[in-house]
Every structure is written in structure tokens, then in C-alpha cells.
GUTIMI-321441 format. One line per 2 residues: number of its first residue (from 1); their letters; for each residue x, y, z of C-alpha. Coordinates in steps of 0.25 Angstrom, whole numbers, plus 5000, padded with zeros to 4 digits. Example, Ala and Ser with C-alpha at 12.3 -4.5 7.8 and 13.67 -1.06 7.14 Angstrom:
2
1> AS> 5049:4982:5031; 5055:4996:5029
// end
This chain:
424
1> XX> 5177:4672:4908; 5178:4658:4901
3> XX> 5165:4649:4903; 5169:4634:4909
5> XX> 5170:4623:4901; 5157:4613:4903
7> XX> 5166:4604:4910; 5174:4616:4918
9> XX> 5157:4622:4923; 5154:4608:4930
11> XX> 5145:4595:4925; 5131:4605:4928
13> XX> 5137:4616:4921; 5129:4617:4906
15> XX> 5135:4620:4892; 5137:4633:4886
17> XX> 5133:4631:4872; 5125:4642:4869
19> XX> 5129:4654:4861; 5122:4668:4859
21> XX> 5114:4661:4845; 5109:4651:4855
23> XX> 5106:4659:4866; 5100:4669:4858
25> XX> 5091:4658:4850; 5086:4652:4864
27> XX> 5083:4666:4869; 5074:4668:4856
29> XX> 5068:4652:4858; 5062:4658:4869
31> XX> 5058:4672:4867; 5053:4669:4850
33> XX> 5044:4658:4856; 5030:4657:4860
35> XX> 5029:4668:4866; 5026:4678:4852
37> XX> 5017:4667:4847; 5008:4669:4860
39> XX> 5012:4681:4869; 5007:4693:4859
41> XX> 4992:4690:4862; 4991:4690:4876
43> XX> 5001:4703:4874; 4992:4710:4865
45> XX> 4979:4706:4873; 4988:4713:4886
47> XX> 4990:4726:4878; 4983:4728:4866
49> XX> 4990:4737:4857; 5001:4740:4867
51> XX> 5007:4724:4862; 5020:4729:4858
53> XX> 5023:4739:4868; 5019:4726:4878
55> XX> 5030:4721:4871; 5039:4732:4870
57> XX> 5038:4731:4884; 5041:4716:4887
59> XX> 5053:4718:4879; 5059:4729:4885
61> XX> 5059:4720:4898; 5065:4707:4890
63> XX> 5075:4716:4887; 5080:4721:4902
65> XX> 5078:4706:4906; 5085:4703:4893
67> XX> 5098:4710:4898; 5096:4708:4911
69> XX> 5095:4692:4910; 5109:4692:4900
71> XX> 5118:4700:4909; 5113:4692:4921
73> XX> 5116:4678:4911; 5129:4683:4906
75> XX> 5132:4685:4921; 5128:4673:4927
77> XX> 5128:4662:4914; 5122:4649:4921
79> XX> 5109:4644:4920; 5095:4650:4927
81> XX> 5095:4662:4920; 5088:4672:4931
83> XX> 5088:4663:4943; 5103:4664:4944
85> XX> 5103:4678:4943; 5094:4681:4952
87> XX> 5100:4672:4962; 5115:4677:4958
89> XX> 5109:4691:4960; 5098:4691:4968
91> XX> 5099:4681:4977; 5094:4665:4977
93> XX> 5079:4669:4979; 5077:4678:4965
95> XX> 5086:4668:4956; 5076:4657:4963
97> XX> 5065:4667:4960; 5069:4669:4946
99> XX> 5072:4654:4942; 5059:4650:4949
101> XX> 5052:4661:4942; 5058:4655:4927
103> XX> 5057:4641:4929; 5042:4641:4933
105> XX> 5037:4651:4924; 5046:4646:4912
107> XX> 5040:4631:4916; 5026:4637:4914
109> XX> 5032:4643:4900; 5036:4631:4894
111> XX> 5023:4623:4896; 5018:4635:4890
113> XX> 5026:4634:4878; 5025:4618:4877
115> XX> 5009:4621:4877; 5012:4632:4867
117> XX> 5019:4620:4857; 5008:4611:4858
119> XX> 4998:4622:4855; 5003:4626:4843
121> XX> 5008:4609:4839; 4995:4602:4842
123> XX> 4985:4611:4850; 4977:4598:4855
125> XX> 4989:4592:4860; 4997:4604:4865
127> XX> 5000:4598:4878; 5006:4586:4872
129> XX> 5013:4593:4863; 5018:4603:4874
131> XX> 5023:4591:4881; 5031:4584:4869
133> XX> 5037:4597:4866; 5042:4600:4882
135> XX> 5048:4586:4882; 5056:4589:4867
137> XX> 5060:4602:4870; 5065:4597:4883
139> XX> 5074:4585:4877; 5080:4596:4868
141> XX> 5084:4605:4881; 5090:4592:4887
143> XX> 5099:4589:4875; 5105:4602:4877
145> XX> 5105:4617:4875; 5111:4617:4862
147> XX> 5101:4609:4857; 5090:4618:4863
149> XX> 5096:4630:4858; 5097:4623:4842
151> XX> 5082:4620:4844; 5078:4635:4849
153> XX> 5086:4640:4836; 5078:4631:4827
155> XX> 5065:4637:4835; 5067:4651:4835
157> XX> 5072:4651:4822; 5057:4645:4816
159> XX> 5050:4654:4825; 5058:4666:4821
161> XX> 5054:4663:4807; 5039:4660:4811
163> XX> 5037:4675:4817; 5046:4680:4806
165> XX> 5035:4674:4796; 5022:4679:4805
167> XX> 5028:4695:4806; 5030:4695:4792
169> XX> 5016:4687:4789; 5008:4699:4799
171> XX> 5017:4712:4795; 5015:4708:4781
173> XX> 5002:4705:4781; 4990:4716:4776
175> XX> 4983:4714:4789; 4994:4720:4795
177> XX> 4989:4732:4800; 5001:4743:4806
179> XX> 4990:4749:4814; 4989:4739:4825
181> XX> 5002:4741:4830; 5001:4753:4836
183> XX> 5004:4753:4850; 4992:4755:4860
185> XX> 4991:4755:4874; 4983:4742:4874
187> XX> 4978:4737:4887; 4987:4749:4897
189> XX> 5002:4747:4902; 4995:4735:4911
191> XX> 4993:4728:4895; 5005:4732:4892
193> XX> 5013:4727:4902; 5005:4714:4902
195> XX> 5007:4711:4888; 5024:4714:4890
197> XX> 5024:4703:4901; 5016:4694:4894
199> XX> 5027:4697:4880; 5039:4696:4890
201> XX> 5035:4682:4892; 5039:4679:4877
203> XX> 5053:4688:4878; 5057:4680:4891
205> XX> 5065:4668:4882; 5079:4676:4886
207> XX> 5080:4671:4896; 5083:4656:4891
209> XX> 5097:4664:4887; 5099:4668:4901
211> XX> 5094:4653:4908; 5105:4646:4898
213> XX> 5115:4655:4904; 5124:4642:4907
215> XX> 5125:4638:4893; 5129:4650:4884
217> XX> 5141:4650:4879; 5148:4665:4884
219> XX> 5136:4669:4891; 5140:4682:4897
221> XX> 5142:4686:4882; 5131:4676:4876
223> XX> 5120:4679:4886; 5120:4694:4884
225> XX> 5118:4693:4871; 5108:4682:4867
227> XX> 5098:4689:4876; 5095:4701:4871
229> XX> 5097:4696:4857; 5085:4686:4858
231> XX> 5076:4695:4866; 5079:4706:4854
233> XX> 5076:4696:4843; 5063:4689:4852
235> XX> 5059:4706:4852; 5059:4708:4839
237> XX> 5053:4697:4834; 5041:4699:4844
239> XX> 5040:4714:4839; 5040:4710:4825
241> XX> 5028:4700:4827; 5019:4707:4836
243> XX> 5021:4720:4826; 5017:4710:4815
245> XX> 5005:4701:4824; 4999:4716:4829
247> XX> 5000:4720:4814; 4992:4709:4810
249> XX> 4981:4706:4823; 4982:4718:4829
251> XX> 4982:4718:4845; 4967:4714:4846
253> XX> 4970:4702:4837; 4982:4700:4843
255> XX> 4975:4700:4856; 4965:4690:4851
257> XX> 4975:4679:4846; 4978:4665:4851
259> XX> 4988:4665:4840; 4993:4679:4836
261> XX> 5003:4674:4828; 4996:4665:4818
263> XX> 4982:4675:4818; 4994:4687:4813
265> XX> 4999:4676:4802; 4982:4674:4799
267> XX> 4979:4687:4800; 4991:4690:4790
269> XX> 4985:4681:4779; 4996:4670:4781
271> XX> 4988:4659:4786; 4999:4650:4782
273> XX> 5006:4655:4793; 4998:4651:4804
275> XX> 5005:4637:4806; 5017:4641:4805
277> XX> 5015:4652:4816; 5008:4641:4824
279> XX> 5022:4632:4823; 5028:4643:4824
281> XX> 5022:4646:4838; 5026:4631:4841
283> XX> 5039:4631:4838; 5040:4645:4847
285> XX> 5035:4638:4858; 5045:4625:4857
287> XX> 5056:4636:4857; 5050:4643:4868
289> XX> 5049:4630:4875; 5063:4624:4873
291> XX> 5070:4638:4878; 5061:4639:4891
293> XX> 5063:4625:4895; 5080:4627:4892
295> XX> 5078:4640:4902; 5069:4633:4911
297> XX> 5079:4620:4914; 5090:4629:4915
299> XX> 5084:4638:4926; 5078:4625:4933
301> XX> 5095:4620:4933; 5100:4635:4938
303> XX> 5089:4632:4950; 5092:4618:4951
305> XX> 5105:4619:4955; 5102:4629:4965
307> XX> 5091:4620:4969; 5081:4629:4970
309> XX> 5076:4617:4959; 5079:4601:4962
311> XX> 5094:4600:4960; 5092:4588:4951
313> XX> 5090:4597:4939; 5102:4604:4940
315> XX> 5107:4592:4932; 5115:4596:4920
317> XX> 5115:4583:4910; 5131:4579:4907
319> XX> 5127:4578:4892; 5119:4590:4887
321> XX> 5122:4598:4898; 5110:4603:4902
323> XX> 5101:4604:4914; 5093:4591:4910
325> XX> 5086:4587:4922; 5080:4601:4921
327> XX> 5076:4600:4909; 5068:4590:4911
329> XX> 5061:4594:4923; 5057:4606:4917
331> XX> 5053:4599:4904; 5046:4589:4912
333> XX> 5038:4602:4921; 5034:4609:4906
335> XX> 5029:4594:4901; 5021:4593:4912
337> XX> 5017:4607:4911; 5013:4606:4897
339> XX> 5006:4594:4898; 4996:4598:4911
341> XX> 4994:4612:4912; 4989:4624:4904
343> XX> 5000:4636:4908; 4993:4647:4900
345> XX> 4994:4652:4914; 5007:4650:4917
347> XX> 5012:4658:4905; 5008:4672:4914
349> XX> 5018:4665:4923; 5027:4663:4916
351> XX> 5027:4678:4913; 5026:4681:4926
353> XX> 5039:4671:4931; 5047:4675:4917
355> XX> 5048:4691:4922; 5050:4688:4936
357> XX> 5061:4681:4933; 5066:4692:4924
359> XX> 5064:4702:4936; 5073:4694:4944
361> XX> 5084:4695:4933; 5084:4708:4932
363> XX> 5085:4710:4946; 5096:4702:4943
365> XX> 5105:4712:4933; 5101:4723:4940
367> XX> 5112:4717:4951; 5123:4715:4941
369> XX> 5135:4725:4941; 5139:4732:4929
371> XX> 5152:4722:4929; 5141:4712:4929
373> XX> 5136:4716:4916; 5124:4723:4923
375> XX> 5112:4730:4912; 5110:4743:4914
377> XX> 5101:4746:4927; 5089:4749:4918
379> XX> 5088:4736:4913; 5086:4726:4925
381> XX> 5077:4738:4931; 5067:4737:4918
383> XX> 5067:4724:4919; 5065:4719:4934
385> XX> 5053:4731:4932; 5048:4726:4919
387> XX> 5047:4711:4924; 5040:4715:4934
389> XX> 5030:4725:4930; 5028:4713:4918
391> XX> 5025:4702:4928; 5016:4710:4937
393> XX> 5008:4717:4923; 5005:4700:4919
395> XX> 4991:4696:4922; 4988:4693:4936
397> XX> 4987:4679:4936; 5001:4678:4929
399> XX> 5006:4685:4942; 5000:4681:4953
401> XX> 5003:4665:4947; 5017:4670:4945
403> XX> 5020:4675:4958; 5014:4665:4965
405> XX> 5023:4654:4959; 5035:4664:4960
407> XX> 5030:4664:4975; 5029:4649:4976
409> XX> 5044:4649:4971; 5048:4658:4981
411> XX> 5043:4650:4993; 5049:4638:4988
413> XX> 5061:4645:4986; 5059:4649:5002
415> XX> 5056:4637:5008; 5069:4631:5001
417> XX> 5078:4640:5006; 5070:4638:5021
419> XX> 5072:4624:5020; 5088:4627:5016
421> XX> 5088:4636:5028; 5082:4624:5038
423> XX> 5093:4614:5033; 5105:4612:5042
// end
């Protein structure tokens, strides 16, 4: 089938610019971000000497949600990523459910990520910082895609070359000590699964690929293919760090670090390292931040013009082509975010919301027909289970918050279609 022109697909339409290098590159912006500088502690204190299995775990479900998320993009190419799936497949409620689920956990996300920048920049100003930086990365997103995806190349490309230099610092090192990478039970499978929630949270950057479905080039070629790509290259890259960071701390110190990339760096002897890890871990963060507030906008646009959002941001700007007015509100929500509230909290969230949403997909594929390019049946059955079982395994707080706000969607979701139902 040949794709519409921009002019033939209507004034809201976006532009398809996007190849698989760029897809592929704003999947990794998202996955290769913060989350590896900050995630493998809380992991290890979930499950001891069973971190890698926690991850071997949380990868197996990135990968059914992966595959599920690709076929459903290649089939439904526009933006909103799971929200229009569900709703194509589902029904209104579960894409409504899904979008709500994204844009409220991914808000919570960015702040997070903006606070993490300014941590890292200037530690007595990190508010300020988390600010300025939301305001630039925002400006970037409005003056188009291309732009944003020229930026996450530069990104992922230093933060690449800074775990490259941190792997080989630890594995080298005479600290390194084989021993403590022996896989143990750790805490029980409760540890285990804890600690593969909390590492699906930094695997969970596909998604971007699936959300900019509206402007890839080809995308029921590109999409299937950039996804598994960059989850494959963000899993390798994870593996060959935790290997080298459990080498150096072993999962006790692991467990013990605010930092556990710069502590493996000093406890390699490479001391010289340890700024560059820390801008390292800024930079990872800007990139995270950049690709979640592109997803984000665009999952506010797809629900927008259902109006399950004000219609207003459904705006597409005639120039840049993109959903403009949603950026800036969802900018405007993360500045504010950033600048007033601690969201340490929300993070659990976040988690929470992040596989909810990937349960909903997976119901999704398990719809599709084999002319639809369904998976094979094991893969959206492993995934709908494993997102569950991951959400429910986080700690507690994270999911009864989660669920109450997922509820507090859902009765706003009610009483709108009430009041639809009540108008003559």
C-alpha cells in the first residue's frame, strides 16, 4: 500500500520522516538512559545475588511486549502507541485505559528524569536545573522530530561510549572478583520478581518507537524491525554492565550504593572516571527525558482527538508538523512537576502504570488474526501474565497508589460517557 502524501493525509496529519536508524536511536534514547545508572541498586537490594536472573526475567517480558507492541504499530501506524490498539481492539475503555495509564505514569517519569539532570549538573540547584532543562528539551520536540531524533543520536552515542569505558574499567580491574557473580536465590522468587519490575522500568523506552507510529517512514516494515533491534542492543548493554558492576561491588555493595556506577569506576582504581560517569548519567537522563516527553505529547494528541483530552491539543503546527500545543502542555505539567514536588514516589508508579499499559497491548495482539501479522499465541500470553505478576510483585505502596489513580481515570472516563449519554 502506498502511504499519503503530507498533503494527500489532511492538515493534522504528521510527517513521516523517520527511518529504522532513527527509530531504532530513539528506542535506545529511551531504554540506554537513566535508568542503568540508578535502577541496578534497588534491583540488587530486591534480590540479592539473584540480580541477573531479576533481569533475565524482566527481559523475557520486554521481549513478548516488544513484539507484541511492533505487530500492533505496523498494524495501526498512527499516533498513541497502546491507546489505539486497545481501543481498535478492545474497545474505547481499555485504549482510554492504556493512554491514561501512559500519560500519567510517563508525566511522573519525566519530572523524574529532569530532577535526575539537575542531580547530577548542580546537586544544590537541581530543581532549577530540572526546570531549565524540561523547558530546552521541549523547544527541541517543538521544532520537529527530525531534530529530536538528530539530538537522541548524539546522546545515545556518548552514553554508549561512557558504559563502554565503565565495563571495561570494572572487568579489567584486579578487584574484579568472578566469584560474585554466581547466581543465588537472594531474597525468594518475591525478590526476584520485584527486582525484574523494578528493571522493566528501564527496558520500557520501546515503546517511543510504537507512540511515533504516525511518523516513520514504511512503518509496517520499519516498526517491526527497530523494536526488537533496540531492546536487543539496551539488553546486551545492561548484561555487560551488571556482569562488570557485580564483578567489582559484588551484590552487597551493589545493594549499598547511591551511585553504583561511579563506586564500580572507584572501586576499579579509575578514579578518573568518576566525572565522567557522573555526566555521563546526565546526559542519560536528558536523553531519557527528551524521548519520553516526544512519546508522551504524542499519546496526549491520539487522546485528544478522541477527546478523551481537551481537543485544543490535538493541534498539529502547519510548519514543524507536530502536535505543538501538546507539547507544551505536557512540558508545562513536567516544569511544574520538577520544580514543586519530590516524585521519588512516583517512580513505583510509574512502574506500575508502564506494565498496565503493556498488559493492555498484549491483550491487544492476542486479537489479531494470522493475515493480521498476529505473534505466535505464546507471546501475548507471557506477556499479559508477566506484566501482571510484575506489577502486583512491586512494593505495595507503588500499587495501591497505582491503582488508585488508574481508578480515578476510570470514573472520569465513566462520568464522561454518562454525561455523553444524558445530552439530547
Amino acid at each position: 500500500m502506498v502511504e499519503p502524501t503530507d498533503a494527500a493525509a489532511g492538515p493534522d496529519a504528521l510527517r513521516r520522516r523517520l527511518g529504522v536508524t532513527d527509530a531504532v536511536v530513539i528506542g535506545l534514547g529511551s531504554m540506554i538512559g537513566a535508568g542503568i545508572f540508578a535502577a541496578l541498586a534497588p534491583a540488587a537490594r530486591a534480590a540479592g545475588s539473584g540480580l541477573l536472573v531479576g533481569l533475565a526475567l524482566a527481559a523475557v517480558v520486554a521481549f513478548c511486549n516488544a513484539t507484541s507492541s511492533a505487530r500492533l504499530a505496523a498494524r495501526y501506524p498512527a499516533s498513541g502507541g497502546t491507546y489505539v490498539y486497545g481501543r481498535e481492539r478492545l474497545g474505547d475503555f481499555w485504549g482510554y485505559l492504556a493512554g491514561w495509564a501512559f500519560v500519567v505514569g510517563k508525566t511522573a517519569s519525566c519530572a523524574a528524569m529532569a530532577l535526575t539532570v539537575g542531580a547530577y549538573v548542580w546537586p544544590g540547584q537541581a530543581q532549577a536545573v530540572a526546570v531549565a532543562a524540561v523547558v530546552a528539551l521541549t523547544a527541541v520536540n517543538y521544532a520537529g522530530v527530525q531534530k529530536s531524533a538528530l539530538l537522541t543520536r548524539v546522546i545515545v552515542a556518548v552514553v554508549l561510549a561512557v558504559l563502554a569505558a565503565v565495563a571495561v574499567a570494572a572487568s579489567t580491574s584486579p578487584a574484579a572478583d568472578a566469584a560474585r557473580l554466581a547466581l543465588g536465590s537472594g531474597t525468594g522468587p518475591a525478590g526476584l520478581l520485584q527486582a525484574a519490575g523494578l528493571l522493566f522500568f528501564a527496558f520500557a523506552g520501546y515503546a517511543r518507537i510504537a507512540t511515533l507510529g504516525e511518523e516513520v517512514r514504511d512503518p509496517a516494515r520499519t516498526i517491526p524491525r527497530a523494536v526488537p533491534i533496540a531492546l536487543g542492543i539496551a539488553l546486551v548493554v545492561y548484561v555487560l554492565v551488571a556482569l562488570a558492576v557485580l564483578a567489582v561491588l559484588g551484590p552487597q555493595g551493589l545493594a549499598d550504593s547511591t551511585a553504583p556506577l561511579s563506586d564500580a569506576v572507584r572501586a576499579a582504581g579509575a578514579d578518573g572516571l568518576v566525572p565522567v560517569v557522573r555526566a555521563g548519567a546526565a546526559v542519560a537522563a536528558l536523553g531519557s527525558l527528551l524521548a519520553l516527553i516526544l512519546g508522551v505529547s504524542r499519546t496526549t494528541l491520539a487522546m485528544a482527538r478522541d477527546r478523551h483530552l481537551p481537543h485544543a491539543l490535538a493541534a498539529v503546527h502547519p510548519r514543524f508538523r507536530v502536535p505543538h500545543r501538546a507539547e507544551l502542555a505536557v512540558g508545562g505539567v513536567v516544569a511544574v512537576l520538577a520544580a514543586t514536588a519530590d516524585l521519588r514516589g512516583a517512580i513505583g508508579f510509574s512502574s506500575f502504570g508502564v506494565l498496565v499499559y503493556y498488559a493492555v497491548a498484549n491483550a491487544s495482539a492476542w486479537t489479531l488474526t494470522p493475515a493480521e501479522g498476529r505473534p505466535p499465541r505464546v507471546v501475548p500470553v507471557l506477556g499479559l501474565v508477566g506484566c501482571l505478576v510484575l506489577a502486583f510483585a512491586l512494593p505495595a505502596s507503588s500499587v495501591v497508589s497505582g491503582a488508585a489513580v488508574l481508578a480515578a481515570g476510570a470514573a472520569a472516563y465513566g462520568t464522561r460517557k454518562a454525561a455523553e449519554r444524558r445530552r439530547p
